[in-house]
KEKE-3310 file (N, C-alpha, C; in steps of 0.2 Angstrom, whole numbers, plus 5000, padded with zeros to 4 digits):
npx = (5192:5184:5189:5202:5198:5193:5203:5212:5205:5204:5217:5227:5229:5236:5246:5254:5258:5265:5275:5280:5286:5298:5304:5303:5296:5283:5281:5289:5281:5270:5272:5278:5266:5257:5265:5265:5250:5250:5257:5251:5238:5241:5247:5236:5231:5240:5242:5236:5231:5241:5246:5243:5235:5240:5252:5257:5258:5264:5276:5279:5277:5291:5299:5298:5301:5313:5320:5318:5327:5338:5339:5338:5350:5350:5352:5345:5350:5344:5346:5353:5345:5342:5338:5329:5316:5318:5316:5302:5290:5287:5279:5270:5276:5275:5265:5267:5275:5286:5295:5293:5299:5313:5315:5311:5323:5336:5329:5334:5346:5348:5354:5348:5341:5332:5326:5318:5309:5305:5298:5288:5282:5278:5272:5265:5259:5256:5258:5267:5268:5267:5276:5288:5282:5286:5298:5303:5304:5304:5292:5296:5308:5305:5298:5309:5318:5311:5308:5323:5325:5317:5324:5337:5333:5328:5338:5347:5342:5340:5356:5359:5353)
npy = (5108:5103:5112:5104:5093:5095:5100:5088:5077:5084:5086:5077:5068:5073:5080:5064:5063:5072:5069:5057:5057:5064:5053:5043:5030:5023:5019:5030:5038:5040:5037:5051:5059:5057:5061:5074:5078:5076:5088:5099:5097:5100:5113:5121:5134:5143:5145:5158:5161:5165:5162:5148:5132:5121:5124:5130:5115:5107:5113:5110:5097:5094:5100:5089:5080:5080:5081:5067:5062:5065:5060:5047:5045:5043:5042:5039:5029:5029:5018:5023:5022:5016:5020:5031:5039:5053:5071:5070:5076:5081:5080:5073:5062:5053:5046:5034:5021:5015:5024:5035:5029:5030:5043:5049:5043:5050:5061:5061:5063:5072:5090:5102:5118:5113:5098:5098:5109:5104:5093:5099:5107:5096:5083:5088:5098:5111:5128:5141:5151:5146:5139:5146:5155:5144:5143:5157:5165:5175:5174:5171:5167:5155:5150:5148:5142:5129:5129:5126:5114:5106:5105:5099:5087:5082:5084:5075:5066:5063:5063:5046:5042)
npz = (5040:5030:5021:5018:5015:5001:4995:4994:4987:4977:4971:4974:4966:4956:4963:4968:4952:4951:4959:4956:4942:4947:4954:4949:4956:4960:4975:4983:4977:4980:4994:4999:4992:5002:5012:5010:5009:5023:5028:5022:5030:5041:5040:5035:5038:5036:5021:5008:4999:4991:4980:4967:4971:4968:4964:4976:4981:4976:4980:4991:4990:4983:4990:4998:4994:4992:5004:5007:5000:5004:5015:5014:5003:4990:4973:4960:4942:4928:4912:4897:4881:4865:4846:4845:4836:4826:4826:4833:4840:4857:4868:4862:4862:4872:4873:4865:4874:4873:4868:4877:4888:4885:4884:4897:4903:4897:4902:4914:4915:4913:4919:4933:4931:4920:4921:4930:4929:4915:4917:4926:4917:4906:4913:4926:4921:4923:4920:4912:4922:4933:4935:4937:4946:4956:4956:4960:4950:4934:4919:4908:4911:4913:4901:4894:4899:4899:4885:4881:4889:4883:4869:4872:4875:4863:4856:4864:4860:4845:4844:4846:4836)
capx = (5193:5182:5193:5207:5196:5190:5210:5216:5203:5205:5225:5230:5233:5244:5254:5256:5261:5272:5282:5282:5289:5302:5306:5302:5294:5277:5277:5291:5279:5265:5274:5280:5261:5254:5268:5263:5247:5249:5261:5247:5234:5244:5249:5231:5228:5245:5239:5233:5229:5247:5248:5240:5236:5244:5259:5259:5256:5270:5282:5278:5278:5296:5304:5299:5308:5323:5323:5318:5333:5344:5338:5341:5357:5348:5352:5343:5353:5345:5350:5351:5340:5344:5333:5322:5313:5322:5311:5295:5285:5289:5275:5267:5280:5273:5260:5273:5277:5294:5297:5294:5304:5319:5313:5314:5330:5338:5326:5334:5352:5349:5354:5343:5336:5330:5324:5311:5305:5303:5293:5284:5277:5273:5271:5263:5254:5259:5258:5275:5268:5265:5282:5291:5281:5289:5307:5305:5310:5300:5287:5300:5314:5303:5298:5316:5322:5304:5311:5330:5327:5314:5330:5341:5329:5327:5347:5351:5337:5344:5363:5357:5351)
capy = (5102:5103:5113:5101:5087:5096:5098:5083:5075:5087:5086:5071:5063:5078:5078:5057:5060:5075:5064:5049:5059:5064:5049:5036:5026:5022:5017:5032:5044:5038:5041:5059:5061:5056:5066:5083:5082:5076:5094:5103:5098:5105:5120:5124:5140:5146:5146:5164:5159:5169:5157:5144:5130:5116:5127:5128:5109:5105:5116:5105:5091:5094:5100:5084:5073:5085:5079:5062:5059:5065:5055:5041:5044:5041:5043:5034:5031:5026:5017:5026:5017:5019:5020:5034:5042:5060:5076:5073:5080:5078:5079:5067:5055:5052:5042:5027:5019:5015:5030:5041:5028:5034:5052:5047:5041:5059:5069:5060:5064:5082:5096:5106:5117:5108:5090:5101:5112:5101:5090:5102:5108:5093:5079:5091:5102:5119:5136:5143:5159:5142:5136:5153:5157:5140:5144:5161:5169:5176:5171:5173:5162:5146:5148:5149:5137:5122:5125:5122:5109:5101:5103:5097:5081:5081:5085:5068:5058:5062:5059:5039:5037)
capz = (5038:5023:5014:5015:5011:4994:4991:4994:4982:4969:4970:4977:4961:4954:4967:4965:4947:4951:4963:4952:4939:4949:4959:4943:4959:4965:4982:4985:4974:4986:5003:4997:4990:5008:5018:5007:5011:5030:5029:5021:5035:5049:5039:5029:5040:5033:5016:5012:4992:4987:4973:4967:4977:4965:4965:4984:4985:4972:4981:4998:4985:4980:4997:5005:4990:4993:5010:5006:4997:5007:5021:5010:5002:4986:4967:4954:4936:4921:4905:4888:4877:4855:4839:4846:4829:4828:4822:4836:4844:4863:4874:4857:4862:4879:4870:4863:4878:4874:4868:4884:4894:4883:4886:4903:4903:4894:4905:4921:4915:4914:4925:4934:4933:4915:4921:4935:4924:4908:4924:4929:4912:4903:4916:4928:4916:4925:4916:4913:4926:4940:4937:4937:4955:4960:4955:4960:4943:4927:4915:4902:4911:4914:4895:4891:4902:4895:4878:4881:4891:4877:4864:4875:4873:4858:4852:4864:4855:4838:4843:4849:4828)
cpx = (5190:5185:5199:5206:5195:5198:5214:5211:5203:5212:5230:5233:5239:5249:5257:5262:5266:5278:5285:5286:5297:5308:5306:5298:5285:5274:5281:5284:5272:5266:5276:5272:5257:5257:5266:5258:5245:5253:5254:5239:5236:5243:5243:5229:5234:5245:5233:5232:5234:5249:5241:5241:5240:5250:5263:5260:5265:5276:5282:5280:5286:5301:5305:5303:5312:5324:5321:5324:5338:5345:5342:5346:5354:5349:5352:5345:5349:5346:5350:5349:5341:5339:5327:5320:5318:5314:5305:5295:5285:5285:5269:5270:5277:5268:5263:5275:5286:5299:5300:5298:5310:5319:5317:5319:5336:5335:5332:5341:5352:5351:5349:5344:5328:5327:5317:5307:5303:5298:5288:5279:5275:5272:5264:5256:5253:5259:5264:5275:5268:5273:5288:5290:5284:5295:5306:5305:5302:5297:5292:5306:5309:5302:5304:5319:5316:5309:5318:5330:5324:5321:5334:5339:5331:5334:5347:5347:5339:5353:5362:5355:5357)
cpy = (5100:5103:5109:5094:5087:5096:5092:5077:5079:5088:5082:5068:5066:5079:5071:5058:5064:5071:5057:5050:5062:5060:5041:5029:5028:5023:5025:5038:5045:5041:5049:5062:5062:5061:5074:5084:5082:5086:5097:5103:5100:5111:5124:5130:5145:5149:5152:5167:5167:5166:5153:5139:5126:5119:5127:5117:5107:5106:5112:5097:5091:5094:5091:5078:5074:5080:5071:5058:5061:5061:5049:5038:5042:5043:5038:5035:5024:5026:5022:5020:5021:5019:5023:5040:5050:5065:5076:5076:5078:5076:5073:5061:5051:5044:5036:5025:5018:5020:5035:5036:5029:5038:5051:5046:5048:5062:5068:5062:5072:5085:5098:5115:5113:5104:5095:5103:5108:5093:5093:5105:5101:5087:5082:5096:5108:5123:5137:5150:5152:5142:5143:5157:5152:5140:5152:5166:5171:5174:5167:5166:5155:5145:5144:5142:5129:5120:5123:5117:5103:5099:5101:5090:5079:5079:5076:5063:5058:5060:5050:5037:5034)
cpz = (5031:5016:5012:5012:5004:4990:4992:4987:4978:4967:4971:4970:4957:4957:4965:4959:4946:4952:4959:4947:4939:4951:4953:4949:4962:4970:4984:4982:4981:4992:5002:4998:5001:5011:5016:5009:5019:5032:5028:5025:5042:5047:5034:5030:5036:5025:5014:5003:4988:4982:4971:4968:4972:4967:4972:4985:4980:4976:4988:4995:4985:4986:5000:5000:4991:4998:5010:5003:4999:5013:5019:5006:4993:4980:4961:4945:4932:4914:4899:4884:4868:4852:4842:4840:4831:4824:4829:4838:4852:4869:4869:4860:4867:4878:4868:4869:4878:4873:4873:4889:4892:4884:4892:4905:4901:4899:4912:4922:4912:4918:4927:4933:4928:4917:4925:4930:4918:4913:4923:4923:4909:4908:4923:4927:4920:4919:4917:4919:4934:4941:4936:4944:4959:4961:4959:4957:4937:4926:4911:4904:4911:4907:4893:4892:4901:4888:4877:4884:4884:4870:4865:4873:4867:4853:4855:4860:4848:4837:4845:4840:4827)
residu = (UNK:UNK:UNK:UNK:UNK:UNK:UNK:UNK:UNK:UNK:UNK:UNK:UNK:UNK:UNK:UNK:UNK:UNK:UNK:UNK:UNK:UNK:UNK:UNK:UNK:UNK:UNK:UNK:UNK:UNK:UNK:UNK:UNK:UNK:UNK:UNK:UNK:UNK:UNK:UNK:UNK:UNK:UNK:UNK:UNK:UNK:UNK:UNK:UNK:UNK:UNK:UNK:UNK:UNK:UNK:UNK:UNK:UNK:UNK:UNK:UNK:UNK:UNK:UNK:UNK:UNK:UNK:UNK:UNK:UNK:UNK:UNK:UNK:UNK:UNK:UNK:UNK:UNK:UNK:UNK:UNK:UNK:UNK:UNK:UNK:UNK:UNK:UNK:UNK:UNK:UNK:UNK:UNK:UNK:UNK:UNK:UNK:UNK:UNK:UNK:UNK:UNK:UNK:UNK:UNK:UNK:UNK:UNK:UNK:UNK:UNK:UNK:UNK:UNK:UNK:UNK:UNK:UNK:UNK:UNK:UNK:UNK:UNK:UNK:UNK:UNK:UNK:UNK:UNK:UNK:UNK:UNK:UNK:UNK:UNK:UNK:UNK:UNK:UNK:UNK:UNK:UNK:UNK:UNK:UNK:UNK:UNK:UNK:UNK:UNK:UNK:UNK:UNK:UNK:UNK:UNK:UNK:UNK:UNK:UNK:UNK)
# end
């Protein structure tokens, strides 16, 4: 019981801001955060540190939104927003508020596997070797796949001048 107490305080909030960043809500980022780690107090014997634990927690994190949205039938669309500066720097932009809800709005009309991974590194702040054990795949592909989705970003913010 200990050990789940030290990871739920030392994690809890990254999961939260994983989920919020996926989910663009709050209270849903919350009820996901709470269900991830009620899953990971059943299942803490199972855990046999074949990852890292974030990674483990993200990937119970991510399942249980999967299945929260289909529950729900849910698909959230937002706006394109104009006049966002061309040339930044993208995880800088974060800092401008108005900016990163443009971002936001580009990142959430992406494909995947793009919108995850460009999540999971800068919102998240995962290693390209975390998010590459969570997809399955390479060091080499998550890199691959961070910087085409950040240009993808980028390209739509300069077509919106």
């Amino acid at each position: 019981m200990q050990d789940f107490e030290r990871i739920y305080r030392a994690y809890f909030k990254d999961v939260f801001l994983y989920v919020r960043s996926l989910s663009h809500n709050d209270g849903v980022a919350e009820e996901i955060a709470a269900e991830t780690f009620f899953k990971v107090l059943k299942d803490i014997d199972s855990f046999e540190n074949r990852c890292d634990i974030r990674t483990w927690l993200f990937q119970i994190a991510k399942n249980n939104y999967i299945s929260y949205l289909r529950k729900n039938s849910r698909q959230v669309d937002f706006p394109l927003q104009d006049n966002v500066a061309s040339n930044c720097h993208i995880e800088a932009a974060f800092i401008d508020k108005e900016t990163a809800s443009r971002i936001h709005a580009y990142l959430h009309q992406m494909d995947e596997p793009y919108k995850e991974v460009f999540s999971l590194r800068v919102f998240a702040e995962l290693s390209h070797s975390q998010i590459a054990e969570l997809f399955g795949k390479t060091e080499s592909w998550a890199r691959v796949t961070y910087h085409r989705a950040k240009a993808k970003i980028i390209n739509m913010m300069e077509e919106k001048l």
